[in-house]
C-alpha positions in Angstrom: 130.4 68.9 90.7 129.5 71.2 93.3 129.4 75.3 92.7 131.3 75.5 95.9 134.9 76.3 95.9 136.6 72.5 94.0 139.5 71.1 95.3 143.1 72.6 94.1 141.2 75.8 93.3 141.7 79.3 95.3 139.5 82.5 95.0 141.4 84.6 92.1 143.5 87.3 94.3 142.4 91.0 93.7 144.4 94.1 93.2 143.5 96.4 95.6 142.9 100.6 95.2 142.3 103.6 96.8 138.5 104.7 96.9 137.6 107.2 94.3 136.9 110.4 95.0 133.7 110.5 97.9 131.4 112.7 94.8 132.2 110.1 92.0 130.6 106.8 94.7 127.7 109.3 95.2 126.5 109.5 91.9 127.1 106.1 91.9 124.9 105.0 94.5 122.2 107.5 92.8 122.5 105.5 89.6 122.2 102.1 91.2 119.3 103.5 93.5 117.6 104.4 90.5 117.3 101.4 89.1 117.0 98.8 91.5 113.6 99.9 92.8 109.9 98.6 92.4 108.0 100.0 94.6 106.1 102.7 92.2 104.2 100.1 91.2 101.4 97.6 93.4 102.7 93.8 93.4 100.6 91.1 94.1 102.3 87.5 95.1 101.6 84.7 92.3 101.5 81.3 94.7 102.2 78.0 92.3 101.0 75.1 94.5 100.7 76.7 97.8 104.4 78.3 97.2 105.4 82.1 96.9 107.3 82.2 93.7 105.9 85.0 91.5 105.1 88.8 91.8 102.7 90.9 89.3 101.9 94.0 88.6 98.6 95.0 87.7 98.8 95.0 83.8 99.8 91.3 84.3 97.4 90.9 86.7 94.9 91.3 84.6 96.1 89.2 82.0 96.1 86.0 84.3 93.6 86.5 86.6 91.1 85.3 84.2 93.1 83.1 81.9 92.6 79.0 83.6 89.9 78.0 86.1 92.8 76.7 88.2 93.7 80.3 89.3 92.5 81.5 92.6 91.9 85.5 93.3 92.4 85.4 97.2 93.4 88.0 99.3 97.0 87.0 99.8 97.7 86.6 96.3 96.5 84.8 93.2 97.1 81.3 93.5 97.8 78.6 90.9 96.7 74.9 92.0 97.5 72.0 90.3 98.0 68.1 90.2 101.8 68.2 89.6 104.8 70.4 88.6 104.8 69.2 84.9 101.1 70.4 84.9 102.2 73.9 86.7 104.9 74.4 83.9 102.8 73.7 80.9 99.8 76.2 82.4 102.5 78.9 82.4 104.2 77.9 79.5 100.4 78.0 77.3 99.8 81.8 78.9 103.2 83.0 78.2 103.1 81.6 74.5 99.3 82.9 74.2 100.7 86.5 75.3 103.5 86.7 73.2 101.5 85.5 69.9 99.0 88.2 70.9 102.3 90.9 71.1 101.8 91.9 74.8 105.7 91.1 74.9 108.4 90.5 72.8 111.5 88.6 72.8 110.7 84.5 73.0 113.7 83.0 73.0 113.1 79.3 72.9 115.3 78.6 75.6 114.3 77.3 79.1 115.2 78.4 82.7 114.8 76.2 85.7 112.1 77.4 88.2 113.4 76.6 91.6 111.7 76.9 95.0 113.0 79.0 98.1 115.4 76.0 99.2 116.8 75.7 95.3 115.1 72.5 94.5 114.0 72.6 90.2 110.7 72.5 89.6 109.6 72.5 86.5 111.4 74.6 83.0 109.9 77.4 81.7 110.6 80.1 78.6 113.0 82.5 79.7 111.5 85.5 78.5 107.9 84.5 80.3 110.0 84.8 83.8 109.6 89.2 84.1 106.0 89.0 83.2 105.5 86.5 86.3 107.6 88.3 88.5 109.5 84.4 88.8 113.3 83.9 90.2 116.3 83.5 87.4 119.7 83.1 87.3 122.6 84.2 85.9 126.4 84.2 85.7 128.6 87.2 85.2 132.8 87.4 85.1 134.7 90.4 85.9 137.7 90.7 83.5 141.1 92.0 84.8 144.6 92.5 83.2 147.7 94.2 84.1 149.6 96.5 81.7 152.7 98.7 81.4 150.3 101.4 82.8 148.7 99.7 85.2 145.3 97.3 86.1 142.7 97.5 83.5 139.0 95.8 83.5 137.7 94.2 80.4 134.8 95.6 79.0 132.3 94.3 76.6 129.9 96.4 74.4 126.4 94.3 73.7 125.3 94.0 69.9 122.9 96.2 68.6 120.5 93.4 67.6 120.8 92.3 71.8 116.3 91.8 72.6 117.7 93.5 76.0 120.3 96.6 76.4 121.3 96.8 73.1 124.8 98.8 72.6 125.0 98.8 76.4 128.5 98.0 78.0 128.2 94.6 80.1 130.7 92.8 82.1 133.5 90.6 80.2 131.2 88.2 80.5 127.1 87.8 81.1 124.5 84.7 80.2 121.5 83.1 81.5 121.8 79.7 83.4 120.1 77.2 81.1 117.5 74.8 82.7 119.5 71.7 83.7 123.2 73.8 84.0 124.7 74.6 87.2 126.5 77.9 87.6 129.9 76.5 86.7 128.7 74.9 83.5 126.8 78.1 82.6 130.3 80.1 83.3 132.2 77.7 81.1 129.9 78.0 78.0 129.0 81.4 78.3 132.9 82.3 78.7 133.9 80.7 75.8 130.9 81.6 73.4 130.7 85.8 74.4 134.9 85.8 74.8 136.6 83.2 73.7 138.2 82.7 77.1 139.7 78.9 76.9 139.1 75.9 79.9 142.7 76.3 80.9 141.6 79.6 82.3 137.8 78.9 83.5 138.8 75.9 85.1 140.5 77.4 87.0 137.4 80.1 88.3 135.3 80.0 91.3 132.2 81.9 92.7 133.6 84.7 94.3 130.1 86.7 95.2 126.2 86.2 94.5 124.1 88.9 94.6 120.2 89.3 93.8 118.9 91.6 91.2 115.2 93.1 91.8 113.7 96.3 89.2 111.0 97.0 87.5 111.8 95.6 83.4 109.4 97.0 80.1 108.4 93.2 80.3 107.4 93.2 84.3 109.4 92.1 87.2 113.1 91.2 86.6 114.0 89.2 89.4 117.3 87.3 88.9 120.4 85.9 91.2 123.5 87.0 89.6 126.8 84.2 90.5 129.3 86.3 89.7 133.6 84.9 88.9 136.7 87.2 88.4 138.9 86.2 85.7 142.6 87.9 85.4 143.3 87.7 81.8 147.5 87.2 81.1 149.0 90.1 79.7 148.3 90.8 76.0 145.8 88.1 75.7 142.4 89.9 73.7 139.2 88.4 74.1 137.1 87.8 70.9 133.5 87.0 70.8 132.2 83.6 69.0 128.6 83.9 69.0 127.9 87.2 67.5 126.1 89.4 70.9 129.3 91.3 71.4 129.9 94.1 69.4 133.7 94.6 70.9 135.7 94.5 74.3 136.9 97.7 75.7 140.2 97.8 78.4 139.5 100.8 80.5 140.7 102.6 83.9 138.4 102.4 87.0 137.9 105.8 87.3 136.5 105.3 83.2 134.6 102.7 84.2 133.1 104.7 86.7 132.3 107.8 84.8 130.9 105.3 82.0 128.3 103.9 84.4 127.6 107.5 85.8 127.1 108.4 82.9 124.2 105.4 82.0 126.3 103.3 79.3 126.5 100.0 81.5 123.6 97.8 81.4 122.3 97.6 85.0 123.0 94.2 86.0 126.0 94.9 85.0 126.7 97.9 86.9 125.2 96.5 90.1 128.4 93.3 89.7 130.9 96.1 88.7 130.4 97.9 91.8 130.4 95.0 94.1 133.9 94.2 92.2 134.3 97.8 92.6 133.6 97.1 96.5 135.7 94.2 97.4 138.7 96.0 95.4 138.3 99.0 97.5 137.3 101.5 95.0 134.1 102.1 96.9 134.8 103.0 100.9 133.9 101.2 104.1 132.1 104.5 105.2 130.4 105.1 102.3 126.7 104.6 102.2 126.9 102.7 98.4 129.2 99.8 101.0 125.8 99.0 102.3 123.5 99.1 99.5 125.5 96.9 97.8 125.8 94.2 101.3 122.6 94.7 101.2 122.5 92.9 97.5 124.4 90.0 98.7 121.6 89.1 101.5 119.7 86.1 100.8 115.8 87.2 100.2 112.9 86.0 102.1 111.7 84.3 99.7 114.5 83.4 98.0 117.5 80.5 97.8 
């Protein structure tokens, strides 16, 4: 099935508000600014079989640049050649395994990601926590949760566990998860839906892709590099989500202007926030004039070197 809008399905209509006040978008926009950046640090391309798919730093640099006589140090970037995808994947697979046994990161997961070129086409599966320390494209799927109450709409909140590898405690969309190698968006949405909120297929049948935006910052692991597919769910009035799985600690129903003072204020994991806001955006909560209208368009461009 396509990730494009199915037949007998129409894009979930949203509520729409008054911008908040012109200081709260401000510090805002300072938030997000402040952490979607890389360029304190020196990147250098990693090419897999002549392609562009990888950016390090120079701690990771290091770590590959001497690590298989297949790499290349040349001065476009370090290159990676090798007789077939398979053979690609099980190189990077070895190094990543090697580093993590040796405790230069943490966090192996056991759980694979497709690695896709510029034009989408899967390459080869890889560990999902060995994608940051190669700078390498993921994906993910996030839904915005709505309701309307006696007082008014309301967004769904979730609060991560505390024993979460990444952003523990943090507040995160209703609902957040990797794409697994193999999934398409859609199937990713279903699972991770039901397994973080217990949100049933009557109602995620029922979702479409409403926005896709790219994530790019500087992680404790390397480069996080990730294409967030992002779905708006309106929950029916009084229905509670509950987690299944165990990585949600609880679900919070606040006000926009609480949402925004939360993510001022640092709770919200940044992914996160950066989904929020475009919500945030297309509700409009955040003006046409303001300058955080064009950071965030600028989000929902499609990368150079990207799909």
């Amino acid at each position: 099935m396509s990730e494009q809008t199915r037949p007998n399905q129409t894009k979930t209509p949203m509520p729409s508000f008054s911008p908040l006040p012109e200081n709260i978008q401000t510090r805002l926009l300072e938030k997000l600014s402040s952490r979607f950046q890389y360029g304190s640090r020196k990147w250098r391309p990693l090419y897999l079989n002549g392609l562009n798919l990888g950016l390090l730093d120079a701690v990771w640099q290091e770590h590959l640049r001497y690590c298989h006589n297949c790499l290349d140090n040349r001065p476009d970037g370090l290159h990676l050649t090798t007789g077939s995808w398979r053979e690609t994947g099980d190189i990077l697979q070895g190094l990543a395994r090697g580093w993590y046994e040796a405790g230069l990161f943490h966090g192996w997961r056991n759980e694979y990601f497709d690695v896709r070129d510029a034009g989408g086409r899967v390459l080869f599966a890889l560990e999902r926590a060995a994608f940051r320390p190669f700078g390498l494209y993921s994906r993910a799927i996030h839904i915005n949760g709505l309701t309307h109450t006696s007082d008014g709409w309301r967004f769904w909140i979730s609060r991560r566990s505390s024993h979460k590898a990444v952003d523990p405690d943090k507040l995160d969309n209703l609902v957040g998860g990797g794409i697994a190698a193999g999934e398409t968006a859609d199937e990713a949405m279903r699972r991770e839906a039901w397994e973080e909120a217990g949100l049933p297929a009557s109602l995620t049948a029922k979702l479409i892709q409403t926005a896709k935006l790219h994530s790019l910052r500087i992680s404790t692991r390397g480069l996080h590099r990730e294409y967030l597919h992002i779905y708006d769910a309106v929950l029916p009035k009084g229905a509670v989500p509950k987690n299944q799985d165990g990585e949600v600690a609880d679900f919070l129903l606040l006000t926009a202007e609480e949402l925004a003072e939360s993510m001022c204020g640092g709770e919200m994991a940044d992914d996160s926030m950066l989904v929020t806001l475009d919500l945030f955006r297309r509700m409009g909560l955040v003006g046409n004039a303001h300058p955080l209208t064009a950071y965030l368009a600028d989000k929902a461009k499609r990368p150079k070197n990207g799909w």
